[in-house]
N, CA, C and O of each residue as an XYZ file, in Angstrom:
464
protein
N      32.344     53.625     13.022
C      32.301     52.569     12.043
C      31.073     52.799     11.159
O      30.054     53.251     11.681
N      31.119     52.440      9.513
C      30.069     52.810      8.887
C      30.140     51.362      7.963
O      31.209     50.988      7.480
N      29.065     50.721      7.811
C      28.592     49.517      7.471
C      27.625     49.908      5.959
O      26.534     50.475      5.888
N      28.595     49.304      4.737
C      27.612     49.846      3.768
C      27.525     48.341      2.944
O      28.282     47.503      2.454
N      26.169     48.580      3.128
C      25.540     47.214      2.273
C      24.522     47.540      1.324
O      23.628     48.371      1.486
N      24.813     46.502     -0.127
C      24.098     46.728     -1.481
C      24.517     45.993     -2.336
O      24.816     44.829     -2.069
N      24.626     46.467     -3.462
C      24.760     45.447     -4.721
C      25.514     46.398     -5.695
O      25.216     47.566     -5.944
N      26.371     45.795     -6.111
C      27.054     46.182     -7.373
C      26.379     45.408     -8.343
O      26.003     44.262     -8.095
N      26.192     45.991     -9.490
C      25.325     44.933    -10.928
C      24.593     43.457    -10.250
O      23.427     43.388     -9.862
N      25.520     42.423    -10.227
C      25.024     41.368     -9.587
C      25.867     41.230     -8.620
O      25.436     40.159     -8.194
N      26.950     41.542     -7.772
C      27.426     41.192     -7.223
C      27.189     42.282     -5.493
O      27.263     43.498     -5.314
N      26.899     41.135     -4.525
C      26.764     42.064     -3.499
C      28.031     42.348     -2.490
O      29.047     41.705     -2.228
N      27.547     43.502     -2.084
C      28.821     44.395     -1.431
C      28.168     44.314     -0.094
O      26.972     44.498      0.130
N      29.353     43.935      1.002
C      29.140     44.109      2.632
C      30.656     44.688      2.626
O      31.682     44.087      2.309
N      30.515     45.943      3.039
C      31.624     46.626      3.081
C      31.778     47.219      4.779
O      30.737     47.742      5.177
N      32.744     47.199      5.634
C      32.719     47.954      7.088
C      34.088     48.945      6.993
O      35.259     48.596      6.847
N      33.470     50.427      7.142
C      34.596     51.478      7.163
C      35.055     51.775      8.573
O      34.172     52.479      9.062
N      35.998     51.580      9.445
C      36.486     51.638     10.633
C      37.483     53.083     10.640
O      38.525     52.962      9.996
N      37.271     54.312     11.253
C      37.700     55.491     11.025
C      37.709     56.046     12.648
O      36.613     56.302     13.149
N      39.126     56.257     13.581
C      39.269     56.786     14.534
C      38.905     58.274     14.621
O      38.650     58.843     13.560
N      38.865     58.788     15.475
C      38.004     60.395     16.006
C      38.922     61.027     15.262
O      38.440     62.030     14.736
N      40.095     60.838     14.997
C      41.162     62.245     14.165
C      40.443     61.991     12.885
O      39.820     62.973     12.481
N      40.369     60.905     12.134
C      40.048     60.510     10.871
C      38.614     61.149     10.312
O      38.440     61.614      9.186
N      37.515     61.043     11.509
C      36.526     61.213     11.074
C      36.622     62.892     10.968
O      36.326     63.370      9.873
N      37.111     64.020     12.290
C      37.622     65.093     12.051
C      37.668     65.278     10.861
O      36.714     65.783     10.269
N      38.763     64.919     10.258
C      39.587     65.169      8.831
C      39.107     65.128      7.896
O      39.408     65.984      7.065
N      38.154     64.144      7.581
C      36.775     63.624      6.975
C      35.917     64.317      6.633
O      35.297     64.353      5.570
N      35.779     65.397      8.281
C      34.691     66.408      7.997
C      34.661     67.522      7.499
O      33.684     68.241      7.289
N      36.172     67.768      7.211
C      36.575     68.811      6.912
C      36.496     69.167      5.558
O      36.600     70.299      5.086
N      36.302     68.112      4.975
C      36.389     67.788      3.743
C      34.870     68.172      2.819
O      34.818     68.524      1.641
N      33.507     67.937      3.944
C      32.303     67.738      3.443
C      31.447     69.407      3.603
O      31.299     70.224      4.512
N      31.107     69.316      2.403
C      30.056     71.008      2.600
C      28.609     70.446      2.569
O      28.033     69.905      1.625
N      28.086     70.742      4.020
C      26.841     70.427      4.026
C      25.896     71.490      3.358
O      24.725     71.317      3.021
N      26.718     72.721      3.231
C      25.154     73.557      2.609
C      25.258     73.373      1.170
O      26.287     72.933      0.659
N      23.840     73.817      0.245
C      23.170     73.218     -0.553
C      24.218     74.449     -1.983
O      24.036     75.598     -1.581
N      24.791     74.479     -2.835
C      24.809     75.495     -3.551
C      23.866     76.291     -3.755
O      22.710     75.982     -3.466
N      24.134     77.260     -4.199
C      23.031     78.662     -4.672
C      22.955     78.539     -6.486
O      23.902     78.170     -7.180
N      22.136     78.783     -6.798
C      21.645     78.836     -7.942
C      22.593     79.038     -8.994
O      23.177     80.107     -8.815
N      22.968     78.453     -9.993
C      24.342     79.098    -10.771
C      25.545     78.695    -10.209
O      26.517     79.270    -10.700
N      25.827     77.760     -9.195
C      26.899     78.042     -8.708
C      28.083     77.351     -9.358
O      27.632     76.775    -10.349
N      29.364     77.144     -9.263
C      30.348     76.972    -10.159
C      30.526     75.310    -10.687
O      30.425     74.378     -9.890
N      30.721     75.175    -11.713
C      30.428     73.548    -12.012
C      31.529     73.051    -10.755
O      32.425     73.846    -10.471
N      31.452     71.722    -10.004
C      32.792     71.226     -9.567
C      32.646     71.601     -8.172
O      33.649     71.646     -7.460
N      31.042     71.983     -7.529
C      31.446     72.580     -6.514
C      30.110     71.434     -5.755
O      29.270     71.055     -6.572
N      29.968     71.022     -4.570
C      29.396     69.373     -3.945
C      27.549     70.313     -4.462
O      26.894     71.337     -4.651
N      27.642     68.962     -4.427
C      25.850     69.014     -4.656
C      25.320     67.874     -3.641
O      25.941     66.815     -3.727
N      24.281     67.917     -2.701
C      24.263     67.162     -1.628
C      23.429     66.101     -2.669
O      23.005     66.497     -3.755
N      23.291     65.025     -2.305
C      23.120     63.738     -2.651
C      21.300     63.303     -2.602
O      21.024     62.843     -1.494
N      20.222     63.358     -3.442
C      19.285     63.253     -2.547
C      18.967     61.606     -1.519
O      19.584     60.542     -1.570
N      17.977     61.941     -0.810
C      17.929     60.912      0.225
C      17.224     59.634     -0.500
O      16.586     59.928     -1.511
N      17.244     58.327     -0.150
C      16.585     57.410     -1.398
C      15.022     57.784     -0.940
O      14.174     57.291     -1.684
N      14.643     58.381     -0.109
C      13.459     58.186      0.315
C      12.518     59.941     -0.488
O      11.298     60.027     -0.629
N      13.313     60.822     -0.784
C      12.603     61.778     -1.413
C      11.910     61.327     -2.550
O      11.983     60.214     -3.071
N      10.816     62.883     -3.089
C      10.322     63.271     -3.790
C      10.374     62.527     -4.931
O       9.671     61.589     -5.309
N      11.611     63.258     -5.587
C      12.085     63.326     -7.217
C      12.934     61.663     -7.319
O      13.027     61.267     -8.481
N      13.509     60.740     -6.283
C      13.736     59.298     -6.494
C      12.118     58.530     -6.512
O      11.731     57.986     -7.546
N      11.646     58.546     -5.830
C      10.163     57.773     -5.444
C       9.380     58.421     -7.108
O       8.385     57.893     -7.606
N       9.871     59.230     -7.519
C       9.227     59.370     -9.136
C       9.556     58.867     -9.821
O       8.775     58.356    -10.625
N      11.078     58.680     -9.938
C      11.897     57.684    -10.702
C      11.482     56.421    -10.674
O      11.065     55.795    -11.648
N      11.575     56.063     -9.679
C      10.629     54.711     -9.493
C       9.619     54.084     -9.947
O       9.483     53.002    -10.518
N       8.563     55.316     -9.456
C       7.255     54.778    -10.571
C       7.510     55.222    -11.660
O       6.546     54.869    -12.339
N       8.362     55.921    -12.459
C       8.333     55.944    -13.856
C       8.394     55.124    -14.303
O       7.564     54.744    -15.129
N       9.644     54.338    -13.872
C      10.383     52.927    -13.918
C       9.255     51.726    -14.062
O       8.840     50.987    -14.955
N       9.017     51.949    -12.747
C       7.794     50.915    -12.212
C       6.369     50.963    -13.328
O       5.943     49.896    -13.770
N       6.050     51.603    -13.516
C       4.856     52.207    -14.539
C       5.013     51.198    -16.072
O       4.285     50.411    -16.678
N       6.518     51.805    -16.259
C       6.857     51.430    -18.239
C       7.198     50.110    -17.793
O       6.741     49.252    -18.549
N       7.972     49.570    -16.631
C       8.461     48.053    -16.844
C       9.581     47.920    -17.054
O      10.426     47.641    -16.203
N       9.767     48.093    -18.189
C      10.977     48.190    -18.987
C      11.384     49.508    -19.862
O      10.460     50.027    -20.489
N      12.550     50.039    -19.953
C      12.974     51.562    -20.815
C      14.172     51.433    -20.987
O      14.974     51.072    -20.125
N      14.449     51.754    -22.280
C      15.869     52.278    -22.915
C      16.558     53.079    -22.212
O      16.131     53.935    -21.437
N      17.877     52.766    -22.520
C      18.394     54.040    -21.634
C      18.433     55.534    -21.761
O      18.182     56.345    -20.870
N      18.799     55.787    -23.053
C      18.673     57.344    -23.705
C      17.138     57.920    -23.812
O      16.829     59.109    -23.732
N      16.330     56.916    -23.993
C      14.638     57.545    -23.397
C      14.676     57.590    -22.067
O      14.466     58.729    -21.649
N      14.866     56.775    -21.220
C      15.199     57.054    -19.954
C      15.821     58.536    -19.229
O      15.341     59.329    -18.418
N      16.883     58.473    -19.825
C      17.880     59.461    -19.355
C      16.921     60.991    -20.055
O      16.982     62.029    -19.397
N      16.143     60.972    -21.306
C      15.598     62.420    -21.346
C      14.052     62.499    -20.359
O      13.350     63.508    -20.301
N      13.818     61.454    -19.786
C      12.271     61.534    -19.313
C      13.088     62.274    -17.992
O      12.885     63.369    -17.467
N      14.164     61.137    -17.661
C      14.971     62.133    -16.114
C      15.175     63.560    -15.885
O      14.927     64.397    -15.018
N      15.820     63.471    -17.208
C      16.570     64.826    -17.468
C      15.234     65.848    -17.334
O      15.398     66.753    -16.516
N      14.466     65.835    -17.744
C      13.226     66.879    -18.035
C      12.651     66.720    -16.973
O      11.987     67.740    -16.788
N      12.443     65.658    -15.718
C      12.052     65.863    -14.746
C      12.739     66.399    -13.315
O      12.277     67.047    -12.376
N      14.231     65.754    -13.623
C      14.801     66.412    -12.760
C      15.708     68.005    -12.869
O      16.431     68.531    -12.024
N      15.343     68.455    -14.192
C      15.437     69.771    -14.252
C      17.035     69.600    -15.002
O      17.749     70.601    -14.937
N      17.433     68.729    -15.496
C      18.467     68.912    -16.577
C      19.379     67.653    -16.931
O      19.113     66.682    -16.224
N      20.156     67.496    -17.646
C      20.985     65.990    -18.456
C      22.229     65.580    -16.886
O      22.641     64.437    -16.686
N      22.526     66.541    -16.173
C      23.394     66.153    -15.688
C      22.556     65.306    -14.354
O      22.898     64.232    -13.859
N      21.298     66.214    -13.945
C      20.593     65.535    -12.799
C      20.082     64.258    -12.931
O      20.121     63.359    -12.091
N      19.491     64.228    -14.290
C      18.675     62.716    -15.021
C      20.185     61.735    -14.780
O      20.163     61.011    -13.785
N      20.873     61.716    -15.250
C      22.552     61.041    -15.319
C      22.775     60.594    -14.062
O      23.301     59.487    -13.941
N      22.439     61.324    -12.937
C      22.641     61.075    -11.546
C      21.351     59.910    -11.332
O      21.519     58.719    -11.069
N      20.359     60.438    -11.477
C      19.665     59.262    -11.478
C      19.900     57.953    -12.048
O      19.721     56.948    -11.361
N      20.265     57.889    -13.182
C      20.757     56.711    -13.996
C      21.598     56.033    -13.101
O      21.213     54.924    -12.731
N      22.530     56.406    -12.728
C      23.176     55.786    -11.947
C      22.954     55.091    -10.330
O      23.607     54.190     -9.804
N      21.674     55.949     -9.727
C      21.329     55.089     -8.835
C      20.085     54.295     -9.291
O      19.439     53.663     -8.456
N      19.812     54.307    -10.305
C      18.794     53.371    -10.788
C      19.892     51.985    -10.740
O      19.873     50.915    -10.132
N      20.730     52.558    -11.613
C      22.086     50.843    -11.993
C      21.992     50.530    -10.684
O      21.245     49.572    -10.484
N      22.603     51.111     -9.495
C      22.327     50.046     -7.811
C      21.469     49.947     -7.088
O      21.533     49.696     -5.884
N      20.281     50.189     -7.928
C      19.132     49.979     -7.498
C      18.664     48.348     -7.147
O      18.785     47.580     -8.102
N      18.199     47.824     -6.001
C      18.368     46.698     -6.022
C      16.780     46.018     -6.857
O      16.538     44.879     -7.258
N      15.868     47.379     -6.874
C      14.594     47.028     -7.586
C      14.783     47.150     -9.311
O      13.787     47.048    -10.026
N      15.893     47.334     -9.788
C      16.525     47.490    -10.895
C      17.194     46.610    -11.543
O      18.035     45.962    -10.919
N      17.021     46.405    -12.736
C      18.098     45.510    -13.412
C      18.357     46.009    -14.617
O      17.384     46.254    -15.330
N      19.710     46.276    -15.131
C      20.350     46.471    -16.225
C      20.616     46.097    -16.958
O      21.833     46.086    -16.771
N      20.359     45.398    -18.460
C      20.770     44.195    -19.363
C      21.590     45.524    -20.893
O      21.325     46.688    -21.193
N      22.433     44.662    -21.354
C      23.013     45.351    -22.520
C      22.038     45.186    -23.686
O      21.758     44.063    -24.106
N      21.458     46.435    -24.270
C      20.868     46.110    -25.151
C      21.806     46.582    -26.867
O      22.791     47.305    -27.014
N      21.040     45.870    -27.845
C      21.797     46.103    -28.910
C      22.119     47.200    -29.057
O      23.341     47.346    -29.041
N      21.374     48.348    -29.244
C      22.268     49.729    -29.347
C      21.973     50.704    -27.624
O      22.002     51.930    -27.523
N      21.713     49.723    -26.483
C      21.625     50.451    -25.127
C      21.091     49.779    -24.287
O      20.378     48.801    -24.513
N      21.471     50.382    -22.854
C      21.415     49.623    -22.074
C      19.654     49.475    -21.901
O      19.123     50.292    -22.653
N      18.859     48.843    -21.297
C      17.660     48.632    -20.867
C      17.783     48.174    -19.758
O      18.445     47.247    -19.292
N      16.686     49.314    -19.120
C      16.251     49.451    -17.390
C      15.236     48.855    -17.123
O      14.248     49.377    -17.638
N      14.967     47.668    -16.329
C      14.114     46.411    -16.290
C      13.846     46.824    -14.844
O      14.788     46.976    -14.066
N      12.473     47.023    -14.439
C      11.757     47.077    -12.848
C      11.282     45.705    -12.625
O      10.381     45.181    -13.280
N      12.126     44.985    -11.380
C      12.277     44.015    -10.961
C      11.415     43.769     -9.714
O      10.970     42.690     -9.323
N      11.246     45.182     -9.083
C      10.420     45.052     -7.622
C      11.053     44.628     -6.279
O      10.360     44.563     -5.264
C-alpha cells in the first residue's frame, strides 16, 4: 500500500494506492532505476530528484530569497541552474505542489509567491 499526501493548487489530496504482489511485480517491470548516460535518447526515464537534494533546496532559497518571481524569469534562473529549459520546467512544476509555494495568475504570467 502507498499513501500519497499533498496538495493540488489549493486543494488537498489523501490518496491510498492498494497493489497485490503480482501488481507490484508488473509495476516493476516497468521502472528503470539506472540514471541515463549523457546524450541519451529524448523519451527515455530520468530519475526524479529527491525533495531533499542539492539543486531543489536551491530552488527554494532562490524562491525564498526574491519572495516573489515571474514565471518566465523564474523558469530562465532554473533553467541556467539546473543545466537546461527542460530541467528548470521540471522544477516549475514541483514548485506549483510545493506546499511552501503559491501560484497566482498574473496579467501576462503566472507569479511564484514563497509562502514558507
Amino acid at each position: 500500500m502507498v499513501r500519497i499526501r499533498g496538495q493540488v493548487g489549493a486543494w488537498p489530496v489523501d490518496l491510498t494506492v492498494e497493489l497485490d504482489a503480482q501488481e507490484w511485480a508488473q509495476l516493476a517491470q516497468h521502472i528503470n532505476l539506472e540514471a541515463p548516460a549523457a546524450g541519451a535518447p529524448p523519451g527515455q526515464a530520468i530519475p526524479v530528484p529527491c525533495a531533499d537534494d542539492g539543486l531543489w533546496q536551491t530552488t527554494l532559497e532562490l524562491l525564498r530569497t526574491a519572495g516573489q518571481v515571474e514565471g518566465p524569469q523564474l523558469l530562465a534562473q532554473l533553467a541556467v541552474l539546473a543545466g537546461g529549459e527542460a530541467a528548470g520546467k521540471r522544477l516549475l512544476v514541483r514548485l506549483r505542489h510545493c506546499a511552501q509555494v503559491r501560484m497566482e495568475t498574473g496579467v501576462d504570467a503566472p507569479i511564484y509567491h514563497w509562502i514558507g
